[in-house]
C-alpha positions in Angstrom: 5.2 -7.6 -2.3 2.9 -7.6 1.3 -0.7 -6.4 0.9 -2.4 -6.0 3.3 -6.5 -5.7 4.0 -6.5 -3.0 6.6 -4.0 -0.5 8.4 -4.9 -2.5 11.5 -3.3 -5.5 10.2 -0.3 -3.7 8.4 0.6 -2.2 11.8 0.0 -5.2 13.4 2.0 -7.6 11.6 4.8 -5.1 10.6 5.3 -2.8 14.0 5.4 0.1 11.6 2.6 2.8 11.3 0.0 3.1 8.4 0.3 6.6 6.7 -2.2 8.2 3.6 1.0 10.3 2.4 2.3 8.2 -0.2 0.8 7.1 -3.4 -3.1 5.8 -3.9 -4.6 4.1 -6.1 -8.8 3.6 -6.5 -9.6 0.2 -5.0 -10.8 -0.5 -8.6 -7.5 0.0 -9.6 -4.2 -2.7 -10.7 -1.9 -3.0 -8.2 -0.2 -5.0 -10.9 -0.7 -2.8 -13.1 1.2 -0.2 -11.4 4.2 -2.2 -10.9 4.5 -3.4 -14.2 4.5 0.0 -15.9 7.1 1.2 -13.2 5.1 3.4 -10.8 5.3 1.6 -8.0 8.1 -1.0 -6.3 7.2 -4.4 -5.9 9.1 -4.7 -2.8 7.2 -2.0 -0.8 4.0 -2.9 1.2 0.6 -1.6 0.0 -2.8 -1.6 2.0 -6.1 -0.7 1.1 -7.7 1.6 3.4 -11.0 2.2 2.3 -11.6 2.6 -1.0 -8.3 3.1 -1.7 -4.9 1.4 -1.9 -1.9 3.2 -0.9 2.1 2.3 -1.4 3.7 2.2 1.9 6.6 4.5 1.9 7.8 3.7 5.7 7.3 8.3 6.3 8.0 8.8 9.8 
């Protein structure tokens, strides 16, 4: 699991563009949380943009 602080440095370390299409969570939310109960994959890369946190789905 990669999370990442900013879309800056998800597309900087990755090569691959930040998108707000996928999933979100409130900052205040469990990332943890979300994987445990299933919702989200703990192999895909989240980053918090604001106050949110959303699952990077790798949309083109």
């Amino acid at each position: 699991m990669a999370y990442y602080h900013s879309p800056k440095e998800y597309e900087a370390k990755t090569g691959k563009r930040f998108s707000d299409k996928g999933a979100s969570i409130h900052r205040t939310g469990s990332v943890r949380g979300m994987v445990k109960l299933g919702y989200w994959d703990k192999d895909t890369d989240k980053v918090r943009c604001g106050s949110y946190i959303y699952l990077q789905n790798n949309f083109r």
